[in-house]
C-alpha positions in Angstrom: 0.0 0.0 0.0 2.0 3.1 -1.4 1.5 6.4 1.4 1.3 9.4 -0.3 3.3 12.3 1.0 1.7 16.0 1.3 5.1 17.1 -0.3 4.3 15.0 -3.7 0.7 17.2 -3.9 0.4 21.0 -4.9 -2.1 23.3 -4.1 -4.0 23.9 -7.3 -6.4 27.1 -7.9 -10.3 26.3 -9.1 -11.2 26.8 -12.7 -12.5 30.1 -13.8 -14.8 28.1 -15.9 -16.3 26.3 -13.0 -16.3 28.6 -9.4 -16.2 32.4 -9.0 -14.0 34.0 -6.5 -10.5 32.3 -5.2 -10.7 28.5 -4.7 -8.0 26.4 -3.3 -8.1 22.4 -4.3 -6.0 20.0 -2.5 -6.5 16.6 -4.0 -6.8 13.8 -1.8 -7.0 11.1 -3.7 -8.0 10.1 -7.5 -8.7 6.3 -7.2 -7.4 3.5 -9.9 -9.5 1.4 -11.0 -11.7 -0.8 -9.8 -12.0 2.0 -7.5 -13.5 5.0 -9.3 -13.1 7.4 -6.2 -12.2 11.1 -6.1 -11.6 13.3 -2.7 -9.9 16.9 -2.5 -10.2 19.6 0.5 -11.9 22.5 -1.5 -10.8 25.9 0.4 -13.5 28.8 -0.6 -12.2 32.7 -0.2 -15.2 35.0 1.0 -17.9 34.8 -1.6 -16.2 32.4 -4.0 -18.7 29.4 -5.0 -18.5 26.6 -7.6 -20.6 27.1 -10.6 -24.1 24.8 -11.0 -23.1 21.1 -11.6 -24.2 17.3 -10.7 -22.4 14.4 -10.2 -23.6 11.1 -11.9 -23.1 9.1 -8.4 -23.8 11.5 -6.2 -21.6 13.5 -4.0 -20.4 13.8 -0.3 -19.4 17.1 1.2 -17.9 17.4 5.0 -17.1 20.5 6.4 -14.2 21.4 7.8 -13.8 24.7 8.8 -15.6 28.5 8.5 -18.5 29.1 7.2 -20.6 27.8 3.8 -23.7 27.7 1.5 -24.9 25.1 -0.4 -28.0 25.2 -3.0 -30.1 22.5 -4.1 -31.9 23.9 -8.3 -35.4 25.2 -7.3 -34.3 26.0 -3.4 -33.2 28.7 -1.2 -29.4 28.0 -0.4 -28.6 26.5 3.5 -25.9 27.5 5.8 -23.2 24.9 6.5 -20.7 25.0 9.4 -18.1 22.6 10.3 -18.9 19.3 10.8 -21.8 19.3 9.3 -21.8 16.2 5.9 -24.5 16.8 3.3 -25.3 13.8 0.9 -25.8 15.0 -2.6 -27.9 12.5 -4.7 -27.2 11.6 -8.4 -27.9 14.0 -11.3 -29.5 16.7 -8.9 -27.7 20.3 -9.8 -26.4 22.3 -6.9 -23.9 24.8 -5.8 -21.8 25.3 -2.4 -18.9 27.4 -1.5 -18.4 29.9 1.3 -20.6 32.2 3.2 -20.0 35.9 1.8 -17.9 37.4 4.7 -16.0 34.0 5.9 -13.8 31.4 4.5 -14.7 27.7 4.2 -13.0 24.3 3.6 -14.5 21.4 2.8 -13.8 17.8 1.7 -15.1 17.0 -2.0 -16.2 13.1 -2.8 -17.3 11.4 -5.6 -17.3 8.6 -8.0 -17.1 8.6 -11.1 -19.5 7.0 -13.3 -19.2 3.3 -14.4 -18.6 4.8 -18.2 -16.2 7.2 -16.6 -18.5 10.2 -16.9 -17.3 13.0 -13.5 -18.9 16.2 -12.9 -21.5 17.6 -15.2 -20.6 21.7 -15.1 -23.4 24.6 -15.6 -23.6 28.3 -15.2 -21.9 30.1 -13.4 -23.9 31.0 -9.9 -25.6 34.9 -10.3 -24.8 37.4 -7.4 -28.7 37.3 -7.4 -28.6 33.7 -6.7 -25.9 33.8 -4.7 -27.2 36.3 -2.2 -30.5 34.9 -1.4 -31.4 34.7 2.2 -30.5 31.8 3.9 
């Protein structure tokens, strides 16, 4: 079983095509098949947010640390604080990233699908989206 160091990892910075605002992703791990696996701690700047997507699988999100938003198409986005895990089902569109004043970290999994299809990308979130009461 091979240990991945830290050291053998760099910080990359989110898309421009997929989140607004400064993101941080630190992959975790990108599994090899059979195992179709993908984990990274996201770090979210104030106000930065992923753009809409689904996963075909599903995805898990804990929360690590500060202070977050997630948004379900059709809903009014919820407030996530460390510790809390929220359970994305397959194929439903949604956005998360940080609340607008505070950072927030969380960690990102998800599987790929058995034709290895990942994340489906959308729009980018509006600033009238973005800043609906919670």
């Amino acid at each position: 079983m091979p240990v991945i160091r830290a050291a053998d990892r760099t910080t990359k910075q989110g898309a421009a095509e997929t989140f607004s605002g400064t993101v941080f992703q630190d992959e975790v791990v990108v599994g090899t098949a059979p195992s179709r696996m993908r984990a990274s701690v996201v770090s979210f700047t104030p106000g930065a947010r992923t753009a809409w997507h689904a996963h075909p699988v599903g995805q898990t999100l804990y929360c690590l640390s500060g202070v977050g938003r997630i948004c379900f198409e059709g809903e009014k986005p919820q407030v996530l604080n460390p510790g809390d895990t929220v359970v994305i089902p397959p194929n439903v569109q949604h956005w998360h990233g940080a609340a607008p004043d505070r950072l927030f970290a969380h960690l990102a999994m998800s599987e790929n699908s058995d034709s290895g299809a990942g994340t489906s990308w959308g729009k980018h979130v509006t600033d009238v989206e973005y800043k609906q009461p919670v």
